[in-house]
Residue, then its C-alpha position, 0 to 999 in steps of 0.5 A: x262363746x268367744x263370738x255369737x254369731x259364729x260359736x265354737x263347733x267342738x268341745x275344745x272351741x268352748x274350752x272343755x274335754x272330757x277326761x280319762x275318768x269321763x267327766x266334761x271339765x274345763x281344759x284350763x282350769x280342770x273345773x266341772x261344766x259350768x252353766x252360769x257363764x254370764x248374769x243373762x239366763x237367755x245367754x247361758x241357756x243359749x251357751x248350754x244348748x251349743x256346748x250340748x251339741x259339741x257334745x252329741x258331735x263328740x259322742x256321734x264320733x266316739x260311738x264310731x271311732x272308740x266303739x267301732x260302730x258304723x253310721x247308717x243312714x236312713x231311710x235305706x233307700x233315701x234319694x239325694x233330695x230328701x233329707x235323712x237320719x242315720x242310726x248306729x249299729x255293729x259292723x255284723x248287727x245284720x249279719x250275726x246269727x246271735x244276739x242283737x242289742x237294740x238300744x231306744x232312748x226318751x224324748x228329745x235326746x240326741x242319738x246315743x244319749x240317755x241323759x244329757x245332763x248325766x253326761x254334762x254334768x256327771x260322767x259320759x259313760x254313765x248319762x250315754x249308751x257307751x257302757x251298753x254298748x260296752x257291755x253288750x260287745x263284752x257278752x256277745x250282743x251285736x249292737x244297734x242305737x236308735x235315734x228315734x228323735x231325729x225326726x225333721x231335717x234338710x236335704x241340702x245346706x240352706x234347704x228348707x227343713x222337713x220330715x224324715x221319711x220313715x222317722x216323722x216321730x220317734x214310734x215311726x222311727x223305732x216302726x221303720x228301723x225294725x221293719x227295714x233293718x232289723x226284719x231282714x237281720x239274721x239275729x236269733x234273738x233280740x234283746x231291747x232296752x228302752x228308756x221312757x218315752x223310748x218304752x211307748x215306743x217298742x210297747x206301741x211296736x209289739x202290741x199294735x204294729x201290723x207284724x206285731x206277731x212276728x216281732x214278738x216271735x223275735x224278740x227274747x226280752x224287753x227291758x224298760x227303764x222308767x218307761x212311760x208306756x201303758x198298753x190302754x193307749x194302743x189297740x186292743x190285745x189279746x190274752x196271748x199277747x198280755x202273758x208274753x208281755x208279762x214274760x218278757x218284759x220287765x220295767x226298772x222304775x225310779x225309786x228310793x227302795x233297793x235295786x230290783x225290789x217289785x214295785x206296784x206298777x203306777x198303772x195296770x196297764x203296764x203289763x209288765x213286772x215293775x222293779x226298783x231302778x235303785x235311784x229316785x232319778x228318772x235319768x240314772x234308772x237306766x245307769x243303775x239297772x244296767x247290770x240287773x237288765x244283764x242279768x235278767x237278758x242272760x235268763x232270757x238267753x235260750x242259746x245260754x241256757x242250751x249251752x248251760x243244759x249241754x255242759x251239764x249233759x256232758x259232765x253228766x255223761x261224763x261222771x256216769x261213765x267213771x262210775x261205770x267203766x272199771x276199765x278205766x284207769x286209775x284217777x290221777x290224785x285228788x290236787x290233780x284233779x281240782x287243778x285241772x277242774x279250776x282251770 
């Protein structure tokens, strides 16, 4: 930092950028993030935290601008004179009748962020929610990241700091935002991943919460990644309620064996089939298990699977008719027929 009282407010202030393979390096020099800037830990800790927020500011806006996500403000109904948190979410995530992608991340990370030192240290796509969001665009999810850590701010510049209404805690945020938003969203099916403390979060909403029942009744799977839950700490459940969980919701935890090898859960009251994120990281578990939490998404898809069940009745139909009708024509030649099967 060139002046501490008035640091860089941008990435290139500090000198850096993130380049086309999505790794922070130094604008100059092409050299990696480098945290010892200086022989005093308190200044280079200091230097880390604002480069840090350049870098939540740089994502805020790639999430907009790169991945066509609007910012919305909450809570919904704020007033001028209360201070406010925003989420980000698809332009149709409330409208769509399809699929909605609900992204949670842990504890005391910015807003599209899993893993600050993945995205500072390693690459942006990888340590932020941008190859989910990605990803989920590509297979027909609406969209919808959380910021469950956003919990006090200011209504004004110069105005004393104070709880969020609605997200005074990241459970009380991931409550508001269902109850407010995404109750009223036309989404047939909801589809959640949840990264550790984040996991507590939607664990707490579906077991505990007042419309736990109808939530549930919503949401078609629940992916964990390393999450933290255990259903001990919340009210007591019933057994309908423990088989849905069972069903529904899976935990990628850190650990050296393969990817989606079962893994005994650390606690019974996990309550869900555990399985190996393929890394010992906790921060990578959600970078590792993205294509597996797909796959698992798309069993749990009923709309894909109706569809799939419709294209087999058809080509059933299909192939009882050629059999049974002699009226038909005669069939075009065997090469004809597998080209046009390929295409």
């Amino acid at each position: 930092m060139t002046d501490a009282s008035s640091p860089p407010r941008t990435l290139s202030g500090f000198g850096y950028h993130f380049n086309d393979a999505g790794e922070l390096r130094n604008i100059k020099t092409g050299r990696p993030f480098e945290f010892n800037i200086s022989n005093n830990p308190a200044r280079n800790q200091e230097h880390y935290e604002a480069v840090g927020d350049a870098v939540a500011a740089y994502i805020e806006e790639q999430l907009v601008e790169t991945l066509g996500l609007l910012r919305k403000i909450v809570p919904v109904d704020a007033t001028p004179n209360e201070p406010t948190s925003k989420i980000f979410m698809s332009p149709n995530a409330l409208t769509a009748a399809g699929k909605l992608l609900v992204l949670i991340p842990g504890i005391n990370i910015r807003v599209g962020q899993w893993a600050r030192k993945i995205v500072m240290n390693d690459n942006i796509n990888k340590g932020s929610v941008f190859d989910y969001v990605r990803q989920g665009q590509s297979e027909g999810y609406e969209i919808m990241v959380l910021n469950n850590n956003e919990n006090i701010g200011r209504a004004l510049p110069g105005t004393k700091r104070r709880p969020i209404r609605g997200s005074e805690s990241p459970e009380r945020h991931v409550e508001y935002v269902f109850d407010s938003l995404i109750k009223g969203a036309r989404a047939a099916q909801i589809f959640v991943v949840a990264h550790s403390f984040g996991g507590h979060c939607i664990a707490r909403l579906v077991s505990s919460h007042q419309g736990a029942n109808n939530i549930r009744a919503r949401i078609s799977a629940i992916a964990f990644t390393d999450s933290v839950h255990s259903l001990r700490s919340f009210e007591s459940h019933s057994p309908d309620f423990s088989r849905w969980f069972q069903s529904h919701a899976r935990n990628w935890v850190r650990s050296s064996r393969p990817l989606d090898t079962p893994i005994a859960p650390a606690s019974l009251m996990a309550q869900c089939p555990c399985v190996s994120a393929g890394h010992e990281d906790h921060g990578y578990t959600t970078v590792t298990a993205i294509d597996s939490v797909f796959e698992f998404f798309a069993a749990k898809d009923s709309t894909g699977k109706r569809k799939q069940e419709a294209v087999a009745s058809d080509e059933s139909d299909h192939h009882n008719d050629a059999d049974n009708d002699d009226r038909r024509p005669a069939p075009l030649s065997r090469s004809g027929s597998e080209k046009r099967h390929k295409e």
